[in-house]
C-alpha positions in Angstrom: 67.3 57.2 89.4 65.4 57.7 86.5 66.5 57.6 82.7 65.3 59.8 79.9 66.1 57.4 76.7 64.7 59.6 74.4 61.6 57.1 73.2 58.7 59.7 74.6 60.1 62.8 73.9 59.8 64.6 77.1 62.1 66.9 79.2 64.7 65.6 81.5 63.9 66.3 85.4 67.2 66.1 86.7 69.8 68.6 87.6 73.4 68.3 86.3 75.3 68.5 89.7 78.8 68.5 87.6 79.2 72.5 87.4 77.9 72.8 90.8 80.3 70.1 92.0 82.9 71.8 90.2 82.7 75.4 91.8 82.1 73.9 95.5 85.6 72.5 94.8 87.4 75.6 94.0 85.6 77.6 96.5 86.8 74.7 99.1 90.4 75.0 97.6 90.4 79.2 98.2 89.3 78.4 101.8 91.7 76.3 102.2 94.6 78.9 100.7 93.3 81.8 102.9 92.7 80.5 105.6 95.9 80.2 106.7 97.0 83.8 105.8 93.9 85.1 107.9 95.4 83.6 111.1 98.6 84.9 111.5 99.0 87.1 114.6 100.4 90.8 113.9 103.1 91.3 116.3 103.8 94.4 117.7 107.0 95.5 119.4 105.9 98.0 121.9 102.4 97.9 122.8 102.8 99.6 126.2 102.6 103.2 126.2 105.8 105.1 127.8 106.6 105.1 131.3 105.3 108.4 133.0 108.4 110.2 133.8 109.9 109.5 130.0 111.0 112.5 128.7 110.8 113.1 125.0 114.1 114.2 122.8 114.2 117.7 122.4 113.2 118.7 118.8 116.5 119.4 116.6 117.5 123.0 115.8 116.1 124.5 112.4 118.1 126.3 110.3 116.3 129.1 107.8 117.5 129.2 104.6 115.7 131.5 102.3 116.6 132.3 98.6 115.6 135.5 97.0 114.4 136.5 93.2 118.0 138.2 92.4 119.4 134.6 93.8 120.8 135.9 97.7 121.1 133.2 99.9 120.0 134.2 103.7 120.8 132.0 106.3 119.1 132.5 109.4 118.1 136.0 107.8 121.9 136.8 107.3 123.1 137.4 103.7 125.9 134.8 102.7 127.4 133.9 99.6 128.2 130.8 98.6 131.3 129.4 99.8 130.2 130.6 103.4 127.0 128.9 102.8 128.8 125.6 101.9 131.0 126.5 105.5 128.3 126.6 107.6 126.9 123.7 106.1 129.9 121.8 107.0 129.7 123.2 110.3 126.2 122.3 111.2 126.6 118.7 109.7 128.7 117.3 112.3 126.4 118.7 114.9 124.2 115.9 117.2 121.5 115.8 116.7 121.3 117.4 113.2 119.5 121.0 112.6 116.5 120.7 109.8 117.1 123.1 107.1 113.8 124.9 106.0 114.0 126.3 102.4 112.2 129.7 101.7 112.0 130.1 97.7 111.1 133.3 96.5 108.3 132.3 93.2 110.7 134.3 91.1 114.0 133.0 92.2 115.9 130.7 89.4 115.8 126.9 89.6 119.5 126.8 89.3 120.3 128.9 92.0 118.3 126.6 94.2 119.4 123.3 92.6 122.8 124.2 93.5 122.1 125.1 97.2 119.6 121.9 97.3 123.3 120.1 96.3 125.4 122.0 98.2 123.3 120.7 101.2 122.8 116.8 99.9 126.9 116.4 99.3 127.9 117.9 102.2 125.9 115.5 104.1 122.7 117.2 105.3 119.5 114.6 106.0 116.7 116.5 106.8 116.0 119.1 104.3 112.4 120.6 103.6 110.6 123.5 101.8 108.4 125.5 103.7 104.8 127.3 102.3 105.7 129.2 99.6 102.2 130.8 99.4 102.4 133.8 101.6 104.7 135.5 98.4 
């Protein structure tokens, strides 16, 4: 190895290898880290497809409940009021499987009148409960 002592006044020819030693390191130290997480094996629970004479579950019963700009509440296109609605809500819960309710809201009905029947629904123990395209009004 040569040494520059400074006496001629020339440029030194060698390469510091300390920074470069110094990243090779860390990147050696992420490899390490990651490759461990790269080789775990995704399980999956049911990778054959269904047997040919499986029969899928019927789809659940929906239920159309539609609310109106003066605040009438239509179930399946009948006019009720609200302890009837709150009845058949009753009613329809204990069914198996449960019916889906799908919410019509007329753009000029009031958001307490459908706050109320979106509770009315939730405490009387309804799960599946969705709006439908409000658009076509």
């Amino acid at each position: 190895m040569a040494m520059n002592l400074g006496d001629s006044g020339g440029s030194m020819a060698e390469i510091n290898m300390t920074p470069l030693i110094d990243v090779m390191l860390v990147l050696l130290i992420i490899f390490i880290i990651t490759i461990p997480v790269m080789t775990n094996a995704v399980k999956i629970d049911n990778p054959l497809p269904p047997p040919p004479n499986f029969v899928p579950p019927p789809p659940p019963p929906v239920i159309n409940l539609s609310i109106d700009f003066d605040g009438t509440l239509m179930w399946n296109g009948t006019a009720v009021d609200r302890p009837t609605l709150q009845n058949y809500i009753m009613q329809e819960t204990n069914k198996d499987p449960q019916p889906e309710v799908h919410i019509t809201v007329d753009k000029f009905a009031k958001y307490d009148v459908v706050a109320k029947t979106l509770a009315d629904l939730q405490s009387r123990g309804m799960k599946k409960i969705g709006f439908v395209n409000n658009n076509l009004f």
